[in-house]
mmJSON file of the N, C-alpha and C atoms, coordinates in Angstrom:
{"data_MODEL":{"atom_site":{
"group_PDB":["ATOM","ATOM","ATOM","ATOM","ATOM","ATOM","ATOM","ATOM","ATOM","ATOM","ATOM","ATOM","ATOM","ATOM","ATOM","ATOM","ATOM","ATOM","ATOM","ATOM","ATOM","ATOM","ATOM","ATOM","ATOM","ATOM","ATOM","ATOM","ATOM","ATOM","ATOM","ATOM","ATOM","ATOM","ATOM","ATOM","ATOM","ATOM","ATOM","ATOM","ATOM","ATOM","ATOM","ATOM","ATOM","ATOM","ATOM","ATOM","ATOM","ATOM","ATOM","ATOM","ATOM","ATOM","ATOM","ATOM","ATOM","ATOM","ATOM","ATOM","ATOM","ATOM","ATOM","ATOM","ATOM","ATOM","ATOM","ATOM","ATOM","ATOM","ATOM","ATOM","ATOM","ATOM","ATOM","ATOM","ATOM","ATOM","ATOM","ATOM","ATOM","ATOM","ATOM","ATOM","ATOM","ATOM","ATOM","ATOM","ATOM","ATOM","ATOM","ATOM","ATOM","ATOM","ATOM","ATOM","ATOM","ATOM","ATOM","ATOM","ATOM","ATOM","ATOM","ATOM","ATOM","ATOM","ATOM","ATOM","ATOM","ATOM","ATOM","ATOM","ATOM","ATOM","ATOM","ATOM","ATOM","ATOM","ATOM","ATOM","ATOM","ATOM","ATOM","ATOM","ATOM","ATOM","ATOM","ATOM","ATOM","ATOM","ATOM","ATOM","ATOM","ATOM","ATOM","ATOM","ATOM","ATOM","ATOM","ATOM","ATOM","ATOM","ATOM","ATOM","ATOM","ATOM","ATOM","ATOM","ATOM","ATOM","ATOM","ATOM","ATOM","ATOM","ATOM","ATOM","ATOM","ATOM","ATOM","ATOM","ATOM","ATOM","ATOM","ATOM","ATOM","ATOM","ATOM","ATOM","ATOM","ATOM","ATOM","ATOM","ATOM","ATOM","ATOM","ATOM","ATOM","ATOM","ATOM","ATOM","ATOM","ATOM","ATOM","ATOM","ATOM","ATOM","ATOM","ATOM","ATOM","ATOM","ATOM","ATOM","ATOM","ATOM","ATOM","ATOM","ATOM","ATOM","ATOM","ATOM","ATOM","ATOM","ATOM","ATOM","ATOM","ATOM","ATOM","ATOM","ATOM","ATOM","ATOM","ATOM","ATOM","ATOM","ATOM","ATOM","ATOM","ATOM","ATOM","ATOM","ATOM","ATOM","ATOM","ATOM","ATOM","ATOM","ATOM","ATOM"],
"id":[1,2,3,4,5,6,7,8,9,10,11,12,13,14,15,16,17,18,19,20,21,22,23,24,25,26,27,28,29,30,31,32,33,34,35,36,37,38,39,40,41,42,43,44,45,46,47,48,49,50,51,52,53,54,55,56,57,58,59,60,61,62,63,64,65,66,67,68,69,70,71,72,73,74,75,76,77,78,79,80,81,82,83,84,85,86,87,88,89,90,91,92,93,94,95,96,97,98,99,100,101,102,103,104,105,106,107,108,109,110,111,112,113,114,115,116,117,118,119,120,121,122,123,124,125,126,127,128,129,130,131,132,133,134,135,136,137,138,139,140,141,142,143,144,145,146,147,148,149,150,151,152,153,154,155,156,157,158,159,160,161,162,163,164,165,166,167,168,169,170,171,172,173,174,175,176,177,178,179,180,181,182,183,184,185,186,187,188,189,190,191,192,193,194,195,196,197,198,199,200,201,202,203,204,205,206,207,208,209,210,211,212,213,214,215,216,217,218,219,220,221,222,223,224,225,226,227,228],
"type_symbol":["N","C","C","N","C","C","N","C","C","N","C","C","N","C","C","N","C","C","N","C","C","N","C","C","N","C","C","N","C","C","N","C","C","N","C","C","N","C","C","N","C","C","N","C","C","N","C","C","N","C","C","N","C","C","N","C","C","N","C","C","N","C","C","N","C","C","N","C","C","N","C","C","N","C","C","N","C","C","N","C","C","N","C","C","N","C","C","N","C","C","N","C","C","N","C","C","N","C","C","N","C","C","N","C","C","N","C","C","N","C","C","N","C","C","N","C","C","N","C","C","N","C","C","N","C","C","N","C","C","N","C","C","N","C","C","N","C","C","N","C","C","N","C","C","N","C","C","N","C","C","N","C","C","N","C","C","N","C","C","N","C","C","N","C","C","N","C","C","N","C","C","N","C","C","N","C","C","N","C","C","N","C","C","N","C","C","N","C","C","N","C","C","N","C","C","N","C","C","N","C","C","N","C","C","N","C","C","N","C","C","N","C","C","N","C","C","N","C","C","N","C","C","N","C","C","N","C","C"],
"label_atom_id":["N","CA","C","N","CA","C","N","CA","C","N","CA","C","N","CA","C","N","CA","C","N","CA","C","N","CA","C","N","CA","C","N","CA","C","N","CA","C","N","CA","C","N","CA","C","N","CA","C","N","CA","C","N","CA","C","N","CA","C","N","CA","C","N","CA","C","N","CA","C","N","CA","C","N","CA","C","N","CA","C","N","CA","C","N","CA","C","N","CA","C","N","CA","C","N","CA","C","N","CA","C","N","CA","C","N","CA","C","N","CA","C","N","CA","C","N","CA","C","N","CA","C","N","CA","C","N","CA","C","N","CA","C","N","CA","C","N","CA","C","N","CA","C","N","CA","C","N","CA","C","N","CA","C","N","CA","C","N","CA","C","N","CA","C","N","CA","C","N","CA","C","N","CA","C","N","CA","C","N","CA","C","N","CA","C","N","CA","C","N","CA","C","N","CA","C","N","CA","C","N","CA","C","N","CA","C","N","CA","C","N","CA","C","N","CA","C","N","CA","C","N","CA","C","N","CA","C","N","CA","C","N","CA","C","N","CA","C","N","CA","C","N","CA","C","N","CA","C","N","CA","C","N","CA","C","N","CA","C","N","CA","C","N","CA","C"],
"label_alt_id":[null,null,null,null,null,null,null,null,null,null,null,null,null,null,null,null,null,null,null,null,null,null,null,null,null,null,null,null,null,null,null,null,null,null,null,null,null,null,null,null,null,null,null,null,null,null,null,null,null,null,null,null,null,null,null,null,null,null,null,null,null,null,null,null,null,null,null,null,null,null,null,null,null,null,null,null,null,null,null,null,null,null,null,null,null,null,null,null,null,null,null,null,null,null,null,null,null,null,null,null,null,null,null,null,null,null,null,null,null,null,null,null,null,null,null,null,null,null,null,null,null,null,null,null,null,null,null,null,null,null,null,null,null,null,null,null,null,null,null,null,null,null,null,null,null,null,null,null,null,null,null,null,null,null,null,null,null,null,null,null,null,null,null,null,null,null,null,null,null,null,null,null,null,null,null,null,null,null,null,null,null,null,null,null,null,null,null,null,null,null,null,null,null,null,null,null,null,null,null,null,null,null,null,null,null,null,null,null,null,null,null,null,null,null,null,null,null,null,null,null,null,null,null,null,null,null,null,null],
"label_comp_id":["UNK","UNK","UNK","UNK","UNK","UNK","UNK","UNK","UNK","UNK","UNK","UNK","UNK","UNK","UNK","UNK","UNK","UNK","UNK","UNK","UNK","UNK","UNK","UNK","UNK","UNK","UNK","UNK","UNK","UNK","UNK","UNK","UNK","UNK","UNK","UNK","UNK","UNK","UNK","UNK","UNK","UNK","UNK","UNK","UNK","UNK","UNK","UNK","UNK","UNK","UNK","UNK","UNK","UNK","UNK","UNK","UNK","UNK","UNK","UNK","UNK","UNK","UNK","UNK","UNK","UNK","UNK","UNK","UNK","UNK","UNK","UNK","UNK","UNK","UNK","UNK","UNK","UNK","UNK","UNK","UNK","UNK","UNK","UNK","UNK","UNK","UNK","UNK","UNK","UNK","UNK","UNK","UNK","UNK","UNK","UNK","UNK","UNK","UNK","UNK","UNK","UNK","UNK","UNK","UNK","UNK","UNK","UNK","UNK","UNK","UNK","UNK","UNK","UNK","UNK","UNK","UNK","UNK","UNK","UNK","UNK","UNK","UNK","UNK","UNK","UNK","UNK","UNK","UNK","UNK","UNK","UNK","UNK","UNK","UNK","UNK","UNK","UNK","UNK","UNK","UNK","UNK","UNK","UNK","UNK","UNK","UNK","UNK","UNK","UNK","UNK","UNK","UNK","UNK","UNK","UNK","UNK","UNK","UNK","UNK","UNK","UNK","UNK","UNK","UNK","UNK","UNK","UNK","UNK","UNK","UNK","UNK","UNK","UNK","UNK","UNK","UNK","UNK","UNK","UNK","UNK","UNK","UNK","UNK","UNK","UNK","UNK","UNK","UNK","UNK","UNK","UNK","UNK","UNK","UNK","UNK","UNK","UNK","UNK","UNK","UNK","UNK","UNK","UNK","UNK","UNK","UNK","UNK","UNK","UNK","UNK","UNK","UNK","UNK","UNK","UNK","UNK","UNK","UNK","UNK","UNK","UNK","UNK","UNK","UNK","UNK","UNK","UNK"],
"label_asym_id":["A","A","A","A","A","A","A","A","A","A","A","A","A","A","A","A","A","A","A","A","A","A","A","A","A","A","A","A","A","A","A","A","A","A","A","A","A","A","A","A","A","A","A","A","A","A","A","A","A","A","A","A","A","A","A","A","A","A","A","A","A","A","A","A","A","A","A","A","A","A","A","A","A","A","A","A","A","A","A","A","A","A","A","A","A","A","A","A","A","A","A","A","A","A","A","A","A","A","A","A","A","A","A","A","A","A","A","A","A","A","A","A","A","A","A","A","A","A","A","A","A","A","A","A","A","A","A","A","A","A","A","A","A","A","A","A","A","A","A","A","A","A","A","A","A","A","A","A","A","A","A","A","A","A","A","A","A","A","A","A","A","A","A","A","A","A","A","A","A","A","A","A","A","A","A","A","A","A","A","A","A","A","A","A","A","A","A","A","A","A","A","A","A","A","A","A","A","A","A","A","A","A","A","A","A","A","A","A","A","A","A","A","A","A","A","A","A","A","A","A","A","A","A","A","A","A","A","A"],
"label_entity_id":["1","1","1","1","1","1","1","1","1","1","1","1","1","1","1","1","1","1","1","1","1","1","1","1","1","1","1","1","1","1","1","1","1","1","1","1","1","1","1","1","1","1","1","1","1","1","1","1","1","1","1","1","1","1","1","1","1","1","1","1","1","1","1","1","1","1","1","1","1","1","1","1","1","1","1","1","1","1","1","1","1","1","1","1","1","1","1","1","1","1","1","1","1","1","1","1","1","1","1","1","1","1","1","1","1","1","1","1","1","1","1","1","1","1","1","1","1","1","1","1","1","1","1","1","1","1","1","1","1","1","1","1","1","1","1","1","1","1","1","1","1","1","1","1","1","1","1","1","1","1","1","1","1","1","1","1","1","1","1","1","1","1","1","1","1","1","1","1","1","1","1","1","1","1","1","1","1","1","1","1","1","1","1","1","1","1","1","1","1","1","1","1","1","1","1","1","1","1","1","1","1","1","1","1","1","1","1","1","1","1","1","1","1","1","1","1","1","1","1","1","1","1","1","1","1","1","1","1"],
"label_seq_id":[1,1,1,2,2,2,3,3,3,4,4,4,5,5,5,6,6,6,7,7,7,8,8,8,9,9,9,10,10,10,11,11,11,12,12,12,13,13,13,14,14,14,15,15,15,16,16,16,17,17,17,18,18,18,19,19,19,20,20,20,21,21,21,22,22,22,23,23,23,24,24,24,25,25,25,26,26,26,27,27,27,28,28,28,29,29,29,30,30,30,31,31,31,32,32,32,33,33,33,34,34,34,35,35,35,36,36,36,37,37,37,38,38,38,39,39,39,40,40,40,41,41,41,42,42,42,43,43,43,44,44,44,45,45,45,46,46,46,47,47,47,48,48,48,49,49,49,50,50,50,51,51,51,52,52,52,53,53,53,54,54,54,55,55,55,56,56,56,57,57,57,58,58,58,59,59,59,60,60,60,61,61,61,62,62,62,63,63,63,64,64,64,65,65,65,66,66,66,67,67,67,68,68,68,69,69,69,70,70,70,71,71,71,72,72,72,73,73,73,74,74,74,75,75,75,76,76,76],
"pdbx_PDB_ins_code":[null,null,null,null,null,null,null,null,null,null,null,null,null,null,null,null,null,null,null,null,null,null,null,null,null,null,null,null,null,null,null,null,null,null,null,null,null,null,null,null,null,null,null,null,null,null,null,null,null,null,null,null,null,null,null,null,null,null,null,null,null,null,null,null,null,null,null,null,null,null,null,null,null,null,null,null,null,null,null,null,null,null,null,null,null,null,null,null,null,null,null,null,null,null,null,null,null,null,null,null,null,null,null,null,null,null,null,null,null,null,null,null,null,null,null,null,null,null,null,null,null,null,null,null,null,null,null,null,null,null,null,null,null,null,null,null,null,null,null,null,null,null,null,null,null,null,null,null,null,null,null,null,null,null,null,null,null,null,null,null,null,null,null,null,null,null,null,null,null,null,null,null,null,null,null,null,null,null,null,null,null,null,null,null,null,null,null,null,null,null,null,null,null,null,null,null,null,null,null,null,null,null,null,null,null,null,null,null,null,null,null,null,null,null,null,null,null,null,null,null,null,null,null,null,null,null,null,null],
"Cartn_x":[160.305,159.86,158.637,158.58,157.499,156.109,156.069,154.938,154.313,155.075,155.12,154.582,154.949,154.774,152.822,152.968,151.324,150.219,150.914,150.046,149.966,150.549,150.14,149.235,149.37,148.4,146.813,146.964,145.794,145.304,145.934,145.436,144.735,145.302,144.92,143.579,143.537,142.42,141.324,141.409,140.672,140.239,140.777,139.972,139.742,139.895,139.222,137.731,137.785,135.861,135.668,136.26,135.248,135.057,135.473,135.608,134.125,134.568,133.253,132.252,131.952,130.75,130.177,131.134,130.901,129.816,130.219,129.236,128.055,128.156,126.898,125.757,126.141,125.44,124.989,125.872,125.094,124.355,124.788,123.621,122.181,122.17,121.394,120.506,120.929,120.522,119.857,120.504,120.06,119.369,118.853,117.779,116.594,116.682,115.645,114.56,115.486,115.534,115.221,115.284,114.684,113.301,112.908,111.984,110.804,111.03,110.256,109.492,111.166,110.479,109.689,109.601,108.706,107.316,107.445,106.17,105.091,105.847,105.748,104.942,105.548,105.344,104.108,103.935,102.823,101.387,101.798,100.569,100.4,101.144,100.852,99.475,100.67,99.701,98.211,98.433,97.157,96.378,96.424,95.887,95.724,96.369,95.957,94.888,95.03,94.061,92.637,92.929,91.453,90.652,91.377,90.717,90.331,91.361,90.667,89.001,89.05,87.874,86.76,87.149,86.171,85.857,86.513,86.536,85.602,85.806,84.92,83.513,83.417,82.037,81.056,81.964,81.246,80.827,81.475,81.069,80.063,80.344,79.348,77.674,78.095,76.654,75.803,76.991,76.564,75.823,76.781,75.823,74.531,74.448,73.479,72.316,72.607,71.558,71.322,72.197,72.06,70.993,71.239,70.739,69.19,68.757,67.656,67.026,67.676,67.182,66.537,67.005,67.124,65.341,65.635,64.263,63.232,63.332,62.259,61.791,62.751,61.885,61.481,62.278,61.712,60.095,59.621,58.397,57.517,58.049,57.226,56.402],
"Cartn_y":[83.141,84.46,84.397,82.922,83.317,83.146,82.425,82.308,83.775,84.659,85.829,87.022,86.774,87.198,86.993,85.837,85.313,85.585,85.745,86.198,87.629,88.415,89.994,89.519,89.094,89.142,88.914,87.593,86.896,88.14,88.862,90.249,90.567,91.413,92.939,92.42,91.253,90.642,90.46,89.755,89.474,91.236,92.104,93.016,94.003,93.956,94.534,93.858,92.5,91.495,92.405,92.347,92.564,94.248,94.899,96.324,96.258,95.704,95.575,94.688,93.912,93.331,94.465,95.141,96.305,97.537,97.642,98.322,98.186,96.609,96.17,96.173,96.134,95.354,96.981,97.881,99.697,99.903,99.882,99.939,99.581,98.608,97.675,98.309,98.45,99.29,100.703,101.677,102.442,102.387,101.712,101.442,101.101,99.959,100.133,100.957,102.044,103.039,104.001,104.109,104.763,104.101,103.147,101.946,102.357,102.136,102.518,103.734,105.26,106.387,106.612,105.995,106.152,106.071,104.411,104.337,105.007,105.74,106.729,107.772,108.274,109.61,109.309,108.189,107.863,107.542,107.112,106.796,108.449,109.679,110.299,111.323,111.034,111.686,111.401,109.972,109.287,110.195,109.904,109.985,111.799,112.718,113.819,114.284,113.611,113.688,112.973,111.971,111.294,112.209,113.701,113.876,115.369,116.142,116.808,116.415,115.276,114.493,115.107,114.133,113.964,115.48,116.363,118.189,118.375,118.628,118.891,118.285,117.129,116.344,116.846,117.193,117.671,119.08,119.892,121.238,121.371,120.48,120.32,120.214,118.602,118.416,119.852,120.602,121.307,122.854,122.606,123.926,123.681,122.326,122.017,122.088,121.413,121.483,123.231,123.871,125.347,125.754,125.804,126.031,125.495,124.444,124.054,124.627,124.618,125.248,127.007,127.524,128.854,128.626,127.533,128.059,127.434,126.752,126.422,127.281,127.989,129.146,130.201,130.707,131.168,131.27,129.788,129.611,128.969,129.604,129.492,130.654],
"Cartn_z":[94.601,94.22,93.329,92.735,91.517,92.18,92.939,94.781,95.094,95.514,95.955,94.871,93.357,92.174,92.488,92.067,91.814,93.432,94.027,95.395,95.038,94.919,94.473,93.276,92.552,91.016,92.154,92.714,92.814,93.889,94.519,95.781,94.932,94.463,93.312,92.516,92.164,90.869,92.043,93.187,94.358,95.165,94.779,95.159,94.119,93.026,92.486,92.208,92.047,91.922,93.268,94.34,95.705,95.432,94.695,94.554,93.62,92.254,91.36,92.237,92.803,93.448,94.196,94.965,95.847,95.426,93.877,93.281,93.005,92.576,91.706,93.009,94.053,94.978,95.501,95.818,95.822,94.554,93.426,92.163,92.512,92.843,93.347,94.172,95.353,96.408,96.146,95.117,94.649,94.167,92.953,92.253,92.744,93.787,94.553,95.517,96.321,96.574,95.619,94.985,93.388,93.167,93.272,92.668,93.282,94.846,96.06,96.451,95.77,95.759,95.036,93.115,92.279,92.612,93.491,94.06,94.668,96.082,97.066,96.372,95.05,94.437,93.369,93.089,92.254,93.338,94.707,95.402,95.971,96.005,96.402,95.608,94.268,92.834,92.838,92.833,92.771,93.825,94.75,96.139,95.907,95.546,95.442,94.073,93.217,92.445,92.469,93.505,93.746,94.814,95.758,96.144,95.984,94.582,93.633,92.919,92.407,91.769,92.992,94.482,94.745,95.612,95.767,95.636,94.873,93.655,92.304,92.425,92.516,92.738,93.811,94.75,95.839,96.053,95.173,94.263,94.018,93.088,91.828,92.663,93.422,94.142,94.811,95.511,96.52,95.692,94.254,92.982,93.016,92.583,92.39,93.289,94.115,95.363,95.623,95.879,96.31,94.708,93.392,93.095,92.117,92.8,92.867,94.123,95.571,95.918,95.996,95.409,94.741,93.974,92.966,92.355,92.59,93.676,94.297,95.147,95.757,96.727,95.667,94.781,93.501,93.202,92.961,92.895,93.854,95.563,96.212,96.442],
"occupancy":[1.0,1.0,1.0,1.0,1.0,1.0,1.0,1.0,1.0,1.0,1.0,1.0,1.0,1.0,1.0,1.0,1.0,1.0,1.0,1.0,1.0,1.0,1.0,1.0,1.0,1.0,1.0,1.0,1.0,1.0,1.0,1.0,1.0,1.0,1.0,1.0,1.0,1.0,1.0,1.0,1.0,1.0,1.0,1.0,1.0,1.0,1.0,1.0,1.0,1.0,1.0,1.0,1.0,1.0,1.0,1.0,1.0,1.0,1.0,1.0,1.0,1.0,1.0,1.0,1.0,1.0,1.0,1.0,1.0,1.0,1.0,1.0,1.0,1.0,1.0,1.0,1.0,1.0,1.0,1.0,1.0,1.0,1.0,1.0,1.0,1.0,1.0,1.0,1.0,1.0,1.0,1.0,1.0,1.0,1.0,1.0,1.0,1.0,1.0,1.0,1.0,1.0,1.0,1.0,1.0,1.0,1.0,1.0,1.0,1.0,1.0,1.0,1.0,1.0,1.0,1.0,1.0,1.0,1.0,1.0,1.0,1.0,1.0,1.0,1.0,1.0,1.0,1.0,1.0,1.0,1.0,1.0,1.0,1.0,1.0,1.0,1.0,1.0,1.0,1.0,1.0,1.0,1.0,1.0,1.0,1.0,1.0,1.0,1.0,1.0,1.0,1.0,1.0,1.0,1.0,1.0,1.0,1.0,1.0,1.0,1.0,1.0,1.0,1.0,1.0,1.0,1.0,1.0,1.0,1.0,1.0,1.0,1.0,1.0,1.0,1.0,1.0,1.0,1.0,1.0,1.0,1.0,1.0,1.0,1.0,1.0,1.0,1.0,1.0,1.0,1.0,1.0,1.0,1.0,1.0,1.0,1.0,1.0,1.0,1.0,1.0,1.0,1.0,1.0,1.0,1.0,1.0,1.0,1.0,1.0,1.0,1.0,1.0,1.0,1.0,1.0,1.0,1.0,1.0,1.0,1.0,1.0,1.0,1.0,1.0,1.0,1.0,1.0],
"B_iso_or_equiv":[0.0,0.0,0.0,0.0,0.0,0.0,0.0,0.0,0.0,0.0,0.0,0.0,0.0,0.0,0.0,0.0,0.0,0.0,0.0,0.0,0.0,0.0,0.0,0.0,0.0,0.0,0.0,0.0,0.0,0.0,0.0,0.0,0.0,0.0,0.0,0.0,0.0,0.0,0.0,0.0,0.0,0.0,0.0,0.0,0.0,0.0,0.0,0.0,0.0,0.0,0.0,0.0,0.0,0.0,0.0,0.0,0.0,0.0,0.0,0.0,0.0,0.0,0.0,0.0,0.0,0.0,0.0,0.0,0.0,0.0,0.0,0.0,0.0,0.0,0.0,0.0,0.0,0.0,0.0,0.0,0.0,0.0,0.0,0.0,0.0,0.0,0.0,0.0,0.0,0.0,0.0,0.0,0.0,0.0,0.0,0.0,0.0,0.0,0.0,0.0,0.0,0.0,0.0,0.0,0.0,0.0,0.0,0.0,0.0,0.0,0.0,0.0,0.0,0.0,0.0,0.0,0.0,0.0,0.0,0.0,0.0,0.0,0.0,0.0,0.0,0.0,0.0,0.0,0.0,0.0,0.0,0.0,0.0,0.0,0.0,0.0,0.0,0.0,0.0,0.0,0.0,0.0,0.0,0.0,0.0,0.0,0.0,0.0,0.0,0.0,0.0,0.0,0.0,0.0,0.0,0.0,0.0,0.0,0.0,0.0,0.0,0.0,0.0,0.0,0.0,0.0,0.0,0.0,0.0,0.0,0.0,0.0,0.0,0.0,0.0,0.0,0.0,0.0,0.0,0.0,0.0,0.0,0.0,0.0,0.0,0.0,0.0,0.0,0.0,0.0,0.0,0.0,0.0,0.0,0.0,0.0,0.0,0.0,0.0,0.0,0.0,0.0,0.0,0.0,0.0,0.0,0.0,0.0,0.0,0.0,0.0,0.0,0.0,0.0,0.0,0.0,0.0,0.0,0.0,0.0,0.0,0.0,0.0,0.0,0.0,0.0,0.0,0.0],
"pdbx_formal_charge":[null,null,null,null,null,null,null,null,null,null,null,null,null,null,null,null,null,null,null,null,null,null,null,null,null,null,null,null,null,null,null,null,null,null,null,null,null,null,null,null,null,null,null,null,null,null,null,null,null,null,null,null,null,null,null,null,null,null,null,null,null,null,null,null,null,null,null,null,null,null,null,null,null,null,null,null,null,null,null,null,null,null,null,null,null,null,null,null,null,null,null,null,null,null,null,null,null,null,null,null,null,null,null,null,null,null,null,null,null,null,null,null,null,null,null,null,null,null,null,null,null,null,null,null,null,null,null,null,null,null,null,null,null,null,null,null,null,null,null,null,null,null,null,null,null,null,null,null,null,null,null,null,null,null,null,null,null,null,null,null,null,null,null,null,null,null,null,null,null,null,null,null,null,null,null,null,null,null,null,null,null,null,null,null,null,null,null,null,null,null,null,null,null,null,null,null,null,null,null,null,null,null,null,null,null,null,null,null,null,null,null,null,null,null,null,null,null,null,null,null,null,null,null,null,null,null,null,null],
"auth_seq_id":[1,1,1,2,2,2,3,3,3,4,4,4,5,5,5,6,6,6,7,7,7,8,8,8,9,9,9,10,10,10,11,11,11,12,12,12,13,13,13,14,14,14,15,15,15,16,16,16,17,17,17,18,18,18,19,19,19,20,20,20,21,21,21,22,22,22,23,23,23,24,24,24,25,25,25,26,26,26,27,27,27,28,28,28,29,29,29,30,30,30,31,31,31,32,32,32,33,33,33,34,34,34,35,35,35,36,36,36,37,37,37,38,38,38,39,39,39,40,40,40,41,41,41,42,42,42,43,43,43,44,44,44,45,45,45,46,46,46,47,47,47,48,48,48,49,49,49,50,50,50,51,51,51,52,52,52,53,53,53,54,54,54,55,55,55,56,56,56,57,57,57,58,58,58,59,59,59,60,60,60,61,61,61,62,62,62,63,63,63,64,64,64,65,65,65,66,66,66,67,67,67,68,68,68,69,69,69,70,70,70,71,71,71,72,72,72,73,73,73,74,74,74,75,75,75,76,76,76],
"auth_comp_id":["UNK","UNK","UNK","UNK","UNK","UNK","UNK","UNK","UNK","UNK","UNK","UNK","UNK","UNK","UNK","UNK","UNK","UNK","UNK","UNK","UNK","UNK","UNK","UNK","UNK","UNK","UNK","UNK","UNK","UNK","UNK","UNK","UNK","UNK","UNK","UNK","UNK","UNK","UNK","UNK","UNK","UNK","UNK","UNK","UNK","UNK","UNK","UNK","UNK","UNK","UNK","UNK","UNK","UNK","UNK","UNK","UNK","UNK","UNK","UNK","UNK","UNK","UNK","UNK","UNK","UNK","UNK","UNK","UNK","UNK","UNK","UNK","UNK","UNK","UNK","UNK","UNK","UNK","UNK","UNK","UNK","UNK","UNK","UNK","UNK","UNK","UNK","UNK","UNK","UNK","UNK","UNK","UNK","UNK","UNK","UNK","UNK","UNK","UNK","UNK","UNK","UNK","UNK","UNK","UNK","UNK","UNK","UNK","UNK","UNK","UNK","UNK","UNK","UNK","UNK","UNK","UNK","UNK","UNK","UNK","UNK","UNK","UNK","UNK","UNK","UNK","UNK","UNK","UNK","UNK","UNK","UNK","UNK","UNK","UNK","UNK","UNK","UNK","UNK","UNK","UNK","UNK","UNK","UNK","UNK","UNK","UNK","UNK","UNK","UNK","UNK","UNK","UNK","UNK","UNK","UNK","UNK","UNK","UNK","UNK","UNK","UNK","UNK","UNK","UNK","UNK","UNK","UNK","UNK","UNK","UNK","UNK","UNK","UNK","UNK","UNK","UNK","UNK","UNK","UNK","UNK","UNK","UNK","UNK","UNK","UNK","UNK","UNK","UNK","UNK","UNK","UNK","UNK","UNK","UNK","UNK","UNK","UNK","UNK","UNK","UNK","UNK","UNK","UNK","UNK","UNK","UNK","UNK","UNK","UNK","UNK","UNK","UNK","UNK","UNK","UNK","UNK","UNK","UNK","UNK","UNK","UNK","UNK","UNK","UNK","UNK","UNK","UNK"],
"auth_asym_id":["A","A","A","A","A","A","A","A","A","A","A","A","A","A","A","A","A","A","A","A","A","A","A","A","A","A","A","A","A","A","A","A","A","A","A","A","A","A","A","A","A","A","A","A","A","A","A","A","A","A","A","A","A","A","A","A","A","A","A","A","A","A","A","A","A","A","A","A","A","A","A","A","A","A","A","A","A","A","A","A","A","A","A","A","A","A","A","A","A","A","A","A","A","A","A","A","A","A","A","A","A","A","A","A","A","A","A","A","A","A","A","A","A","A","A","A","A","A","A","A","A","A","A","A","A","A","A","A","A","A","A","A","A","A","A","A","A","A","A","A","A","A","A","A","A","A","A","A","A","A","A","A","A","A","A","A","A","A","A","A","A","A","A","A","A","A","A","A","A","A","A","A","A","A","A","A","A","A","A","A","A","A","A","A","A","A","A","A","A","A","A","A","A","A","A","A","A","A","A","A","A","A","A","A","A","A","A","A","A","A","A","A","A","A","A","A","A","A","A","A","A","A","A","A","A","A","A","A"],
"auth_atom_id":["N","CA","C","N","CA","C","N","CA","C","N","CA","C","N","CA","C","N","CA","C","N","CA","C","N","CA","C","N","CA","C","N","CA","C","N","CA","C","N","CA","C","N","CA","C","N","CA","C","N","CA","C","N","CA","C","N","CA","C","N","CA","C","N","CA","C","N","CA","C","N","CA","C","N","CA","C","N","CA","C","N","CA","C","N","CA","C","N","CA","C","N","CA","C","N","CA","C","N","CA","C","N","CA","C","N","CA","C","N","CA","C","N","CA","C","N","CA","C","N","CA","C","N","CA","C","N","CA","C","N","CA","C","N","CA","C","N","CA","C","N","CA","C","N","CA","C","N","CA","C","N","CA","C","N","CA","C","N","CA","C","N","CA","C","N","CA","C","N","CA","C","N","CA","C","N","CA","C","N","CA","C","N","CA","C","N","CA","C","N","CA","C","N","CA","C","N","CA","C","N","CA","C","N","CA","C","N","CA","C","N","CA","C","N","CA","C","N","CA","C","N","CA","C","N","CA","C","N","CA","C","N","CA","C","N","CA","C","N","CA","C","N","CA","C","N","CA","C","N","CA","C","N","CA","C","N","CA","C","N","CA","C","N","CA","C"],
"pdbx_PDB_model_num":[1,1,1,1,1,1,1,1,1,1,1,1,1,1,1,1,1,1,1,1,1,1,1,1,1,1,1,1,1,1,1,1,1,1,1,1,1,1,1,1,1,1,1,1,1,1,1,1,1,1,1,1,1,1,1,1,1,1,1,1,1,1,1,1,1,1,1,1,1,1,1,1,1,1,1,1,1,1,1,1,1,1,1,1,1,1,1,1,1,1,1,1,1,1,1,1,1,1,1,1,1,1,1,1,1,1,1,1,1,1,1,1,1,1,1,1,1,1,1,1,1,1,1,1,1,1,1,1,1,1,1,1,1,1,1,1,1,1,1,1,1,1,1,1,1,1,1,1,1,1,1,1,1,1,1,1,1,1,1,1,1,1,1,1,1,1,1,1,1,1,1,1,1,1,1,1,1,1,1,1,1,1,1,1,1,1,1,1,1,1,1,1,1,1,1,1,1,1,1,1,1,1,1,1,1,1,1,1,1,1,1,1,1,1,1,1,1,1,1,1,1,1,1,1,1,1,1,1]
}}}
């Protein structure tokens, strides 16, 4: 009987590690998945503000040009 005793202990202890490994190893998984989306969302940022910048710049150029041209016909 005391055989039979210690085979339930050694079950129960043997699945609860595979229960806790079970987690660590989804934690895991999650986090990465987390890790990846951060990424995703920072190249997007990036990427939308680089082409705010280059919006604005191209504004800007096109003020400019329009209004140089302005006073040049001005003083034609």
């Amino acid at each position: 009987m005391q055989g039979d005793a210690n085979f339930g202990q050694t079950t129960t202890s043997t699945g609860i590690g595979e229960s806790e490994s079970n987690e660590i190893h989804r934690f895991e998984l999650l986090r990465n998945e987390l890790m990846e989306l951060e990424k995703r969302v920072r190249r997007s940022t990036d990427q939308y503000e680089n082409e705010e910048v280059c919006l604005m710049l191209f504004n800007s150029s096109y003020n400019s040009f329009f209004l140089h041209a302005i006073r040049v016909s001005t003083y034609a």
